[in-house]
PDB file of N, CA, C and O in Angstrom:
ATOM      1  N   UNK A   1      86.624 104.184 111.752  1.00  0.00           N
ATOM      2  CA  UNK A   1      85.880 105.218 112.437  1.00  0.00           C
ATOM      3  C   UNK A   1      84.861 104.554 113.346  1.00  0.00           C
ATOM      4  O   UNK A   1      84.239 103.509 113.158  1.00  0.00           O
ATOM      5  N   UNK A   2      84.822 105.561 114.576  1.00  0.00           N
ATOM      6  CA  UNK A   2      83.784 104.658 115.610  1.00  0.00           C
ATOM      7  C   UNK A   2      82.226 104.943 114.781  1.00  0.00           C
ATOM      8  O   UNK A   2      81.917 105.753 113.907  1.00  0.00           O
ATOM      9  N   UNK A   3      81.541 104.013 115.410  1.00  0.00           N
ATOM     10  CA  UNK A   3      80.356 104.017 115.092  1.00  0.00           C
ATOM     11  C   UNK A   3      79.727 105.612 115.636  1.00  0.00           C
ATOM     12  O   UNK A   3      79.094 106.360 114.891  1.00  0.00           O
ATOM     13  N   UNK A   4      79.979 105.843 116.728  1.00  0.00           N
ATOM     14  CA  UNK A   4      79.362 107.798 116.935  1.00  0.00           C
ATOM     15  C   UNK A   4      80.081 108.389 115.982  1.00  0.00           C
ATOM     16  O   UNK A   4      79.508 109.423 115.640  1.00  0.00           O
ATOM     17  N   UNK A   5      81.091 108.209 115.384  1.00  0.00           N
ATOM     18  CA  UNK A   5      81.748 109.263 114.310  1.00  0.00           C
ATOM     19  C   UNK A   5      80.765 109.038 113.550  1.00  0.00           C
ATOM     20  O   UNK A   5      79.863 109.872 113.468  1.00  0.00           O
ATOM     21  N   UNK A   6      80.728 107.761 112.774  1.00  0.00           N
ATOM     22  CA  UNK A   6      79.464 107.584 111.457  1.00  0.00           C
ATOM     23  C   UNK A   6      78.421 107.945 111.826  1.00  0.00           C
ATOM     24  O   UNK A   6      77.616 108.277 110.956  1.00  0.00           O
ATOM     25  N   UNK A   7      78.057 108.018 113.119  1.00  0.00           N
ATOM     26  CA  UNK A   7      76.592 108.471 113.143  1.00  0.00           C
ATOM     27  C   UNK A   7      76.291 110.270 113.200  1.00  0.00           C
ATOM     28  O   UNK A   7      75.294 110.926 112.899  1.00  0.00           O
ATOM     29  N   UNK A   8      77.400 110.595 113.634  1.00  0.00           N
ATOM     30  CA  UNK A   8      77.795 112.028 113.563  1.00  0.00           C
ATOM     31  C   UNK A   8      77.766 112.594 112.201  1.00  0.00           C
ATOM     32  O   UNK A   8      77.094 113.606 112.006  1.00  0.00           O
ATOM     33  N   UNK A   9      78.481 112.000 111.157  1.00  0.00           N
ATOM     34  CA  UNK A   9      78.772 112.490 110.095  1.00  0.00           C
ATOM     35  C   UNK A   9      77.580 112.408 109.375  1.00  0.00           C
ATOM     36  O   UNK A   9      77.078 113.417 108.881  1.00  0.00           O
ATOM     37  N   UNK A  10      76.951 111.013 109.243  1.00  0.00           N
ATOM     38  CA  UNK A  10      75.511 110.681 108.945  1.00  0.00           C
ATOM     39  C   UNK A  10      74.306 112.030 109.514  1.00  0.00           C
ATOM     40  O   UNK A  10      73.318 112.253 108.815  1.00  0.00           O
ATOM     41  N   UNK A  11      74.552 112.852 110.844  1.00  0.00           N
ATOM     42  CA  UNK A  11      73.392 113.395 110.980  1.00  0.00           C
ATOM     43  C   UNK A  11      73.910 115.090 110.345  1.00  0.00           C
ATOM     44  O   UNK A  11      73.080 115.997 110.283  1.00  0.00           O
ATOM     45  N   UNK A  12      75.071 115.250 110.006  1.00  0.00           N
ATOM     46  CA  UNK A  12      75.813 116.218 109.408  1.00  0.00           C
ATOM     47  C   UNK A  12      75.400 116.548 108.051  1.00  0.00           C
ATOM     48  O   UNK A  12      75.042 117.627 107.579  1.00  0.00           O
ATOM     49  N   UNK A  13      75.560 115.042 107.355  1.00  0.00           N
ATOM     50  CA  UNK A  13      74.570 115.120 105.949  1.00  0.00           C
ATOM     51  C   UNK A  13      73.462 115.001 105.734  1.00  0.00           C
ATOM     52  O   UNK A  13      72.957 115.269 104.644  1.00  0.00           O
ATOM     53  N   UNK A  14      72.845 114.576 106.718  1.00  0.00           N
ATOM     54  CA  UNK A  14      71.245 114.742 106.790  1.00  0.00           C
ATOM     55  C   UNK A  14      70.670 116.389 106.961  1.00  0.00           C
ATOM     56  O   UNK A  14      69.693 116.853 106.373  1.00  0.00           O
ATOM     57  N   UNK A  15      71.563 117.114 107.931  1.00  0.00           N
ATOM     58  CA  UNK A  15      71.174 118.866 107.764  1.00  0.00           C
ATOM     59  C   UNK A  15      71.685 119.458 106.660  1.00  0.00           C
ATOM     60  O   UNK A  15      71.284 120.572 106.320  1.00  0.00           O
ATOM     61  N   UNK A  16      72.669 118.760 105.936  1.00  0.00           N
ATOM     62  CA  UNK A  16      73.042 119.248 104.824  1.00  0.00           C
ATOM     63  C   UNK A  16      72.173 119.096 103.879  1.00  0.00           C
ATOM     64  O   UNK A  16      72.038 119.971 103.023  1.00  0.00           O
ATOM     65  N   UNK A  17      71.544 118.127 103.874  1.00  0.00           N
ATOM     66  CA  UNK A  17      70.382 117.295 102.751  1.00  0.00           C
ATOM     67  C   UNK A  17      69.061 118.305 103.044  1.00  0.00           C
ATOM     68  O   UNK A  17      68.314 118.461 102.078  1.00  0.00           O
ATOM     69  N   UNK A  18      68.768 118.890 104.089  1.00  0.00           N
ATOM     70  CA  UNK A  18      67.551 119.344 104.403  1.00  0.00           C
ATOM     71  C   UNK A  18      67.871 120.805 103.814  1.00  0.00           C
ATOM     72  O   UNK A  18      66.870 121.315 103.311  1.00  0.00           O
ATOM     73  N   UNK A  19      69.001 121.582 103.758  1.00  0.00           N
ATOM     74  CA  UNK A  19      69.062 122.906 103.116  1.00  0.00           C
ATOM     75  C   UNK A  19      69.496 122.831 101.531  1.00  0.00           C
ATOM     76  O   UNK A  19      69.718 123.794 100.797  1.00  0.00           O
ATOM     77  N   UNK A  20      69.538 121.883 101.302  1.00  0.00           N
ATOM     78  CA  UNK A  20      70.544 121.828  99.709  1.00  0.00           C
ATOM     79  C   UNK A  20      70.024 120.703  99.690  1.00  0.00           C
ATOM     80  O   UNK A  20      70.431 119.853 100.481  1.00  0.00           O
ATOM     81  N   UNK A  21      69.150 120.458  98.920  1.00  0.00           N
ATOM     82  CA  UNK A  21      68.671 118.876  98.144  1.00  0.00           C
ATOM     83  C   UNK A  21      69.915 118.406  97.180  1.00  0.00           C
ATOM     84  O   UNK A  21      70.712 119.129  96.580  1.00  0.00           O
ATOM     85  N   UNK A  22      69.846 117.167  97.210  1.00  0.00           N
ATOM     86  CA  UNK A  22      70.617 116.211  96.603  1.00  0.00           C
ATOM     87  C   UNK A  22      69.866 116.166  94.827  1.00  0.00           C
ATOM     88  O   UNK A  22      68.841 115.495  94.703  1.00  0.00           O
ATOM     89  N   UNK A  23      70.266 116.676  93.939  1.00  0.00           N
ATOM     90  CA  UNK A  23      69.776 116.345  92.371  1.00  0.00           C
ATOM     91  C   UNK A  23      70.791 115.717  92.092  1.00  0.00           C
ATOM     92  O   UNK A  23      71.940 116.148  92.189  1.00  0.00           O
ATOM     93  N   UNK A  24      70.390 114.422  91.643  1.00  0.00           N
ATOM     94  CA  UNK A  24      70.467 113.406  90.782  1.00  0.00           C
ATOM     95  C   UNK A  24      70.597 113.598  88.981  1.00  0.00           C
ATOM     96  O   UNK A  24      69.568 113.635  88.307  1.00  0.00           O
ATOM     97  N   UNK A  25      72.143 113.723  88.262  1.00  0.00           N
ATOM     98  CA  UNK A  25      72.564 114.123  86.958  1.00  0.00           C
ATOM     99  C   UNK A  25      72.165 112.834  86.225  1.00  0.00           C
ATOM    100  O   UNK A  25      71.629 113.013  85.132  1.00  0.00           O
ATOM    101  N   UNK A  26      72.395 111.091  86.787  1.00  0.00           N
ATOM    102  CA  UNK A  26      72.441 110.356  86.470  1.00  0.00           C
ATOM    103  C   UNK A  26      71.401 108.988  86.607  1.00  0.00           C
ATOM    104  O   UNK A  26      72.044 108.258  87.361  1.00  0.00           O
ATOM    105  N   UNK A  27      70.539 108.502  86.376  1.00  0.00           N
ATOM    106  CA  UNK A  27      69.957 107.827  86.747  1.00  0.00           C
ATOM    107  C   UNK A  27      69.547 106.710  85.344  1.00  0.00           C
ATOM    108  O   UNK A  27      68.710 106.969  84.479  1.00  0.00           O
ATOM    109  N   UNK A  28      70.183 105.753  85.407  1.00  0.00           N
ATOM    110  CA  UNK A  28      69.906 104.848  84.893  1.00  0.00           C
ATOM    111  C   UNK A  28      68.197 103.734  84.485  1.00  0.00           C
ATOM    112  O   UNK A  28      67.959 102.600  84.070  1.00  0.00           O
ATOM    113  N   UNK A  29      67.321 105.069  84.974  1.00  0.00           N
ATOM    114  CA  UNK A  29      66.023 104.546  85.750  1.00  0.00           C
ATOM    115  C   UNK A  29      65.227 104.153  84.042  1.00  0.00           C
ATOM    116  O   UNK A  29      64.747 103.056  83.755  1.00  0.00           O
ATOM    117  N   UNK A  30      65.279 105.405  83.090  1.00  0.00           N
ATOM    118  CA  UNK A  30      64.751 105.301  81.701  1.00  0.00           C
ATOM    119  C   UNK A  30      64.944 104.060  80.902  1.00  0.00           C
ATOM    120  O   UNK A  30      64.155 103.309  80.327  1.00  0.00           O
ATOM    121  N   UNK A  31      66.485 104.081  81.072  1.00  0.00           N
ATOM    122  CA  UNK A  31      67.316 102.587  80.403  1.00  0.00           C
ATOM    123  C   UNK A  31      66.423 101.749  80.733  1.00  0.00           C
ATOM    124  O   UNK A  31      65.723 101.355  79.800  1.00  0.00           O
ATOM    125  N   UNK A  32      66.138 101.207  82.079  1.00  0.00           N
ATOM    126  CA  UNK A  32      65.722 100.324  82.504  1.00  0.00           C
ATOM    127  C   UNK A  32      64.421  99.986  82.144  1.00  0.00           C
ATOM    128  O   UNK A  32      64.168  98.796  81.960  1.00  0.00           O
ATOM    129  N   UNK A  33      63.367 101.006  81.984  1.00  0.00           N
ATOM    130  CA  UNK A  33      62.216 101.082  81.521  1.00  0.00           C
ATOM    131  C   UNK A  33      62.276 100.315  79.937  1.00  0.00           C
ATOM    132  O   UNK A  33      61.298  99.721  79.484  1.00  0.00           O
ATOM    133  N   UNK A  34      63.328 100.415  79.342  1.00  0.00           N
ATOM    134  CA  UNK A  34      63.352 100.156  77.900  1.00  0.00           C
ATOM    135  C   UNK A  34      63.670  98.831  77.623  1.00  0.00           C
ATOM    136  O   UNK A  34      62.965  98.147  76.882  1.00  0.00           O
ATOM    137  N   UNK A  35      65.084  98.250  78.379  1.00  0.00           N
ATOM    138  CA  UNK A  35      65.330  97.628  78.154  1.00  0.00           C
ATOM    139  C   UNK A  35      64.341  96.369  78.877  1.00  0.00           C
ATOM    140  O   UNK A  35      63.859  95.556  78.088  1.00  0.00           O
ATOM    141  N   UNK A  36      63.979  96.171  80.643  1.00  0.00           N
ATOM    142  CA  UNK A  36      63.061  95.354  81.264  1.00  0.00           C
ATOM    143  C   UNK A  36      61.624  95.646  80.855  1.00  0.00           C
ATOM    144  O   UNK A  36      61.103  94.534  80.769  1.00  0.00           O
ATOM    145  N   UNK A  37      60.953  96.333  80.635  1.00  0.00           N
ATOM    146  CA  UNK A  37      59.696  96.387  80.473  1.00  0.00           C
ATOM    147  C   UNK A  37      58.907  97.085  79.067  1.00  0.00           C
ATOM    148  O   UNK A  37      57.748  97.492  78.980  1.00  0.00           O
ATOM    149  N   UNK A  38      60.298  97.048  77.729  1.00  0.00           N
ATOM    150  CA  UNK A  38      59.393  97.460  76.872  1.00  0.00           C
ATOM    151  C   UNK A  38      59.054  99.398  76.965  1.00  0.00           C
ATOM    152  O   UNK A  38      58.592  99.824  75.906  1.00  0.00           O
ATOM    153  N   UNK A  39      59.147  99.923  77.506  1.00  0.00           N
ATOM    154  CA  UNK A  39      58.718 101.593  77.882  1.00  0.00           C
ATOM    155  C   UNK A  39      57.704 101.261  78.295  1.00  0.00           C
ATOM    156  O   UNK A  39      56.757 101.951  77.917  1.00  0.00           O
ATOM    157  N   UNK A  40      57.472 100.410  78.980  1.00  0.00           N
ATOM    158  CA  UNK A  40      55.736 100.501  79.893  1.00  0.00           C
ATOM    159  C   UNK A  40      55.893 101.125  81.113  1.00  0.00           C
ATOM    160  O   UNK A  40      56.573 100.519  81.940  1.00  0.00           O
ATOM    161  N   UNK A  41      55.407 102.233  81.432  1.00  0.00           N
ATOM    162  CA  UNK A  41      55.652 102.323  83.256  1.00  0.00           C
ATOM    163  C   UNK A  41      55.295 101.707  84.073  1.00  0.00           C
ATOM    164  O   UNK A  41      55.751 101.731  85.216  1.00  0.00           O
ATOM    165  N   UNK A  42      54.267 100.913  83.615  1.00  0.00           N
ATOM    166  CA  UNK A  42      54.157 100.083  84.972  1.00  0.00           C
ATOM    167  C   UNK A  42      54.220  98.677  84.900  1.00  0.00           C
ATOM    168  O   UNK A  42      53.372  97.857  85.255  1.00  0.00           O
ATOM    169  N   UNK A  43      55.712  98.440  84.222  1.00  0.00           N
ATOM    170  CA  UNK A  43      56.754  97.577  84.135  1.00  0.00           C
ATOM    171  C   UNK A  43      57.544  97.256  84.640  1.00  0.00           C
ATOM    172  O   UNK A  43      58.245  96.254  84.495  1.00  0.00           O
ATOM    173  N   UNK A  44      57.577  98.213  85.464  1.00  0.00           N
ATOM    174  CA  UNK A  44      58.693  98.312  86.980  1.00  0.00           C
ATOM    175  C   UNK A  44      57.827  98.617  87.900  1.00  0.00           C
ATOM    176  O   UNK A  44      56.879  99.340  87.594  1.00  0.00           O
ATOM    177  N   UNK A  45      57.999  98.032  89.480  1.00  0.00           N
ATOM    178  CA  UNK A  45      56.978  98.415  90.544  1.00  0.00           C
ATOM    179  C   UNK A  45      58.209  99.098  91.477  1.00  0.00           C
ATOM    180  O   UNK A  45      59.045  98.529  92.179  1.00  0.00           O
ATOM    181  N   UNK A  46      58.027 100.350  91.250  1.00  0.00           N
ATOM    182  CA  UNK A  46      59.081 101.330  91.855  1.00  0.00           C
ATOM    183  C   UNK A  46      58.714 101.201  93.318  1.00  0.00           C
ATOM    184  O   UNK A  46      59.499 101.740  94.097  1.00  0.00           O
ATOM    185  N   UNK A  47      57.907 100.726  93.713  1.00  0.00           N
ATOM    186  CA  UNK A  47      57.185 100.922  95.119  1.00  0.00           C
ATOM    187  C   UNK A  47      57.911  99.296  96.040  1.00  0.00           C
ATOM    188  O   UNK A  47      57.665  99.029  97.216  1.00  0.00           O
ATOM    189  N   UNK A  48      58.639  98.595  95.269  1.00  0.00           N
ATOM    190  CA  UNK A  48      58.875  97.275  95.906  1.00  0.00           C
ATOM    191  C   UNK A  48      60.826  97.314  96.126  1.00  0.00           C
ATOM    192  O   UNK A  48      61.285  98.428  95.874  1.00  0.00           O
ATOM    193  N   UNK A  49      61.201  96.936  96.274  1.00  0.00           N
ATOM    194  CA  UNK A  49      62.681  96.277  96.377  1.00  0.00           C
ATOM    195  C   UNK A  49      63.523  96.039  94.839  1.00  0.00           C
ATOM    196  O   UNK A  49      63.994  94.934  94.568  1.00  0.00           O
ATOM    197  N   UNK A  50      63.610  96.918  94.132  1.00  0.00           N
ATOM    198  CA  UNK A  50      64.716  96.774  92.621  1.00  0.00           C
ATOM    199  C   UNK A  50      65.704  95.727  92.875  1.00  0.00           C
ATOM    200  O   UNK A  50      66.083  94.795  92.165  1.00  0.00           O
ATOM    201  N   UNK A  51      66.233  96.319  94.769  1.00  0.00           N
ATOM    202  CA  UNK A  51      67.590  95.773  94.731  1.00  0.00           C
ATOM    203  C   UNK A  51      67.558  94.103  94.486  1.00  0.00           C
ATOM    204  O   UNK A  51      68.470  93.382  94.083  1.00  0.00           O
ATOM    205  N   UNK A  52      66.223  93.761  94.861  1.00  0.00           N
ATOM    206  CA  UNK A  52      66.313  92.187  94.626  1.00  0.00           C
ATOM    207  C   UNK A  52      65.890  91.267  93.201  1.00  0.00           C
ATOM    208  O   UNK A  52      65.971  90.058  92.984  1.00  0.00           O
ATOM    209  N   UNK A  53      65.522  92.133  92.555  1.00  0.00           N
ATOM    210  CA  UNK A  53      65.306  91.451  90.910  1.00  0.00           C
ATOM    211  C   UNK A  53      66.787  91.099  90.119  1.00  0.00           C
ATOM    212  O   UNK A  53      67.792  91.687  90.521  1.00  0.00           O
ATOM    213  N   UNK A  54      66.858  90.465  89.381  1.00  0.00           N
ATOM    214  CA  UNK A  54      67.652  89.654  88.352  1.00  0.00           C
ATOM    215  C   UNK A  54      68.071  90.282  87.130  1.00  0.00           C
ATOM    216  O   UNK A  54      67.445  89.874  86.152  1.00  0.00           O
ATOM    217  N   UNK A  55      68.932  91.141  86.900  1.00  0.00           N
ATOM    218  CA  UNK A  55      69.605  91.499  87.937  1.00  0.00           C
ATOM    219  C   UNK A  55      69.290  92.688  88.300  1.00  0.00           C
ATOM    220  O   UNK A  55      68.424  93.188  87.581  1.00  0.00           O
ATOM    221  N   UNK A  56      69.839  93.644  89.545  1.00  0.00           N
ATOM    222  CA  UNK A  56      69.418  94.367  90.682  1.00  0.00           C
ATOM    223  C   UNK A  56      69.604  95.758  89.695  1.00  0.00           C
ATOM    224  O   UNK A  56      70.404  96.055  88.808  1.00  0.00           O
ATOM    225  N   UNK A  57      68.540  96.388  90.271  1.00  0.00           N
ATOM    226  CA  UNK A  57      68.485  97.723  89.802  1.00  0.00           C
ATOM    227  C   UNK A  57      68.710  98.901  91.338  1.00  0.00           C
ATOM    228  O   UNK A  57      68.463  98.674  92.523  1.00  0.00           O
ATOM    229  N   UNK A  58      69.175  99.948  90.777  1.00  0.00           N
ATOM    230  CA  UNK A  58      69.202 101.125  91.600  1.00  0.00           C
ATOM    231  C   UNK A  58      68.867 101.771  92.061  1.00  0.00           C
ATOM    232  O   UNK A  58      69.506 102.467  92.851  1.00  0.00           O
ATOM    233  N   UNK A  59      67.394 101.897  91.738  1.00  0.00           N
ATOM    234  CA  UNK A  59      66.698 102.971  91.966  1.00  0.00           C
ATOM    235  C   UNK A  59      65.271 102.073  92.530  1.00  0.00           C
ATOM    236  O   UNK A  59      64.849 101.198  91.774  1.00  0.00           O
ATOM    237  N   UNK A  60      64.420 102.355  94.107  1.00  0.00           N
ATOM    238  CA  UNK A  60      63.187 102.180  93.998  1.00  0.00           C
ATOM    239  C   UNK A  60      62.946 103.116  95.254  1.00  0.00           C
ATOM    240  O   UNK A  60      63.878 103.255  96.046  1.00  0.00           O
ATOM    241  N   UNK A  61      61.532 103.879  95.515  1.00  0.00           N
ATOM    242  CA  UNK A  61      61.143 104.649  96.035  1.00  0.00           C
ATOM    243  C   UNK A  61      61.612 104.992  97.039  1.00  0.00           C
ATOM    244  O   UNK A  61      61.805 106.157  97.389  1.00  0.00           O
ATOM    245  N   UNK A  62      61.946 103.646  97.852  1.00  0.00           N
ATOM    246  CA  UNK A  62      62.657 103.350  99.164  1.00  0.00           C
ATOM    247  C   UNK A  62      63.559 104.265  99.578  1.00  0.00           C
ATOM    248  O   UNK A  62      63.519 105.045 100.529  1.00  0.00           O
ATOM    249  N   UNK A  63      64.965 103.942  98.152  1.00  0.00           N
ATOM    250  CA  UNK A  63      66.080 104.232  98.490  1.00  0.00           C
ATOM    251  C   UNK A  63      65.959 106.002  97.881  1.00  0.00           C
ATOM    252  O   UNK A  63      66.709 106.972  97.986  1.00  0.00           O
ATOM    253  N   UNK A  64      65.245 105.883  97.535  1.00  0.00           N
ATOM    254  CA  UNK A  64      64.977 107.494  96.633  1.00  0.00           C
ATOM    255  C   UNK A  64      65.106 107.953  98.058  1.00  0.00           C
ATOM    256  O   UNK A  64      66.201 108.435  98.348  1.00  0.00           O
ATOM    257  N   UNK A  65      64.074 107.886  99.129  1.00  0.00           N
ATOM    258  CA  UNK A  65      63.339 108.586 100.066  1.00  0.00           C
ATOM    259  C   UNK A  65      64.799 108.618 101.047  1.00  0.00           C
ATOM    260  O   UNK A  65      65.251 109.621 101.600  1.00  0.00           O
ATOM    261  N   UNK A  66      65.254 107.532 101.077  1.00  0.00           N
ATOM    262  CA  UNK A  66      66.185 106.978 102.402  1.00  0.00           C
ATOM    263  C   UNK A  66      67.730 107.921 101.817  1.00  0.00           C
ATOM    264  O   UNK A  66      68.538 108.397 102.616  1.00  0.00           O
ATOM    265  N   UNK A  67      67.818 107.991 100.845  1.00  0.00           N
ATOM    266  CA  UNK A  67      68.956 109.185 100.274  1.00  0.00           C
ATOM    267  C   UNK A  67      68.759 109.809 100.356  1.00  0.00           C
ATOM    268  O   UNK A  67      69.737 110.548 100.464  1.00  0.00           O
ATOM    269  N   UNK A  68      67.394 110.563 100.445  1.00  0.00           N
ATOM    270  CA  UNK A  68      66.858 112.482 100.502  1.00  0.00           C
ATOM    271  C   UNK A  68      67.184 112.861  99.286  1.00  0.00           C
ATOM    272  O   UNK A  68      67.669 113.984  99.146  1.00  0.00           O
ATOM    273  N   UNK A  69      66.988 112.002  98.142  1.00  0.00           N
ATOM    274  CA  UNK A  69      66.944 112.585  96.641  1.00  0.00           C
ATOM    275  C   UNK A  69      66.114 114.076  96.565  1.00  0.00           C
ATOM    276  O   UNK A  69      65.110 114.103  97.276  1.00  0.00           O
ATOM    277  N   UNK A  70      66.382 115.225  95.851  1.00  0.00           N
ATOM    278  CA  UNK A  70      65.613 116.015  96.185  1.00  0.00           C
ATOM    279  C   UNK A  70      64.873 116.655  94.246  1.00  0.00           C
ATOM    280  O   UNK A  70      64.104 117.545  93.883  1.00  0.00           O
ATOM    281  N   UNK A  71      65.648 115.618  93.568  1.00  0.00           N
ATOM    282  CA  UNK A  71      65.297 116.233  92.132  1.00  0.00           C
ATOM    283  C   UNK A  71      66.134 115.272  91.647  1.00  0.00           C
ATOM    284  O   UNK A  71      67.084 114.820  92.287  1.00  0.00           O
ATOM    285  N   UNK A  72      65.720 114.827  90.169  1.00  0.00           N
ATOM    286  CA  UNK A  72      66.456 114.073  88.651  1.00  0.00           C
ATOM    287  C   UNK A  72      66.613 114.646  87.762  1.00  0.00           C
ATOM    288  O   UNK A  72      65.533 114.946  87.252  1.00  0.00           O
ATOM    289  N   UNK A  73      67.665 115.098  87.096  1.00  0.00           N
ATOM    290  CA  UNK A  73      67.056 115.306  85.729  1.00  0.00           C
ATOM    291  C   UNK A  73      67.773 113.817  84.886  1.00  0.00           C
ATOM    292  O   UNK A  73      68.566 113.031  85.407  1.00  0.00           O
ATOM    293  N   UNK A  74      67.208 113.742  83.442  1.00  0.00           N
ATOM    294  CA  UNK A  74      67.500 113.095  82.714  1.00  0.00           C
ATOM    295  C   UNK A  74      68.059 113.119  81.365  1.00  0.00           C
ATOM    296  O   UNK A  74      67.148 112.836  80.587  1.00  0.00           O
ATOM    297  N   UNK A  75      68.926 113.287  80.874  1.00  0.00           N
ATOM    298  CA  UNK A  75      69.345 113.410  79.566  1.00  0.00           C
ATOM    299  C   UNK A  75      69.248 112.490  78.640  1.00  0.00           C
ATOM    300  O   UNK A  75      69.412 111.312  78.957  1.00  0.00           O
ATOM    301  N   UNK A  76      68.954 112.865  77.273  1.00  0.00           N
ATOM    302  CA  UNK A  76      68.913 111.844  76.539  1.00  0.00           C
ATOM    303  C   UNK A  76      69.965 111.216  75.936  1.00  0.00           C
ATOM    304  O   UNK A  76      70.881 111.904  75.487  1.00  0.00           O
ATOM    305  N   UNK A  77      70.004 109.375  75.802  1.00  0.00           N
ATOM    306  CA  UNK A  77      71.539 108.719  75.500  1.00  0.00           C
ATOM    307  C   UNK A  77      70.871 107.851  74.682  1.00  0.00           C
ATOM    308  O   UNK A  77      69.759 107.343  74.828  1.00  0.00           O
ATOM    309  N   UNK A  78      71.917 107.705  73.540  1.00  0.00           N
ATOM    310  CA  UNK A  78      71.477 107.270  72.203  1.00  0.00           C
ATOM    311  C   UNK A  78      73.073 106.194  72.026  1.00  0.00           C
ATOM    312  O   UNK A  78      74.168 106.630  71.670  1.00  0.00           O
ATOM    313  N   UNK A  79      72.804 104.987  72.332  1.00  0.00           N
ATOM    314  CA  UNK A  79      74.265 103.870  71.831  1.00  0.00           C
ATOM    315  C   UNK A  79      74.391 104.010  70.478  1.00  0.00           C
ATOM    316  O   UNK A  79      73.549 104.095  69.585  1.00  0.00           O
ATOM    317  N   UNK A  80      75.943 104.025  70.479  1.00  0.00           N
ATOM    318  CA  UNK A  80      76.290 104.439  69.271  1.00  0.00           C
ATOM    319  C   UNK A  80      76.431 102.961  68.540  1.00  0.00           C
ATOM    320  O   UNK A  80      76.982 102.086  69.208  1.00  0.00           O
ATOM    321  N   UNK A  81      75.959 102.619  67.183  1.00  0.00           N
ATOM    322  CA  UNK A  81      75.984 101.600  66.486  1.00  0.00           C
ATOM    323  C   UNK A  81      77.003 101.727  65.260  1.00  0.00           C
ATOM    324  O   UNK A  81      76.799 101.698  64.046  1.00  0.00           O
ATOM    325  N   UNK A  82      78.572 101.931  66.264  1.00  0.00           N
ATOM    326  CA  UNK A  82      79.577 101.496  64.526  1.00  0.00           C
ATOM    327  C   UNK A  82      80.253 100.386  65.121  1.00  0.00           C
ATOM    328  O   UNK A  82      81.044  99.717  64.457  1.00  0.00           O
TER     329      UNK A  82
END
């Protein structure tokens, strides 16, 4: 696809994003809290680059904003130990 197609389609989901927010079922963000930092919140600096820590996480403000995330929810997940 030409690059004006992608940029077409790109500004297609961007008006789509502005009437219908994007919620987020899945977010691996809690895990992460538990497993890297103990449950401390401010164990993670959501405000910096995830993608570049060891190893890379998914989620930081950035990409929140730059997706047009518009809501999370979170469910609770419990590993099963048999």
């Amino acid at each position: 696809m030409s690059d004006s197609g992608n940029e077409r389609h790109l500004e297609e989901a961007l008006r789509i994003l502005e009437r219908a927010p994007l919620i987020d079922g899945h977010n691996d963000l809690p895990w992460q809290y538990r497993v890297r930092a103990g449950n401390h919140l401010d164990g993670i600096d959501l405000a910096g680059d995830t993608s570049r820590l060891d190893p890379p996480m998914h989620t930081d403000l950035a990409r929140l904003r730059a997706g047009r995330l518009g809501a999370q929810f979170w469910a609770l997940f419990l590993p099963s130990r048999f």
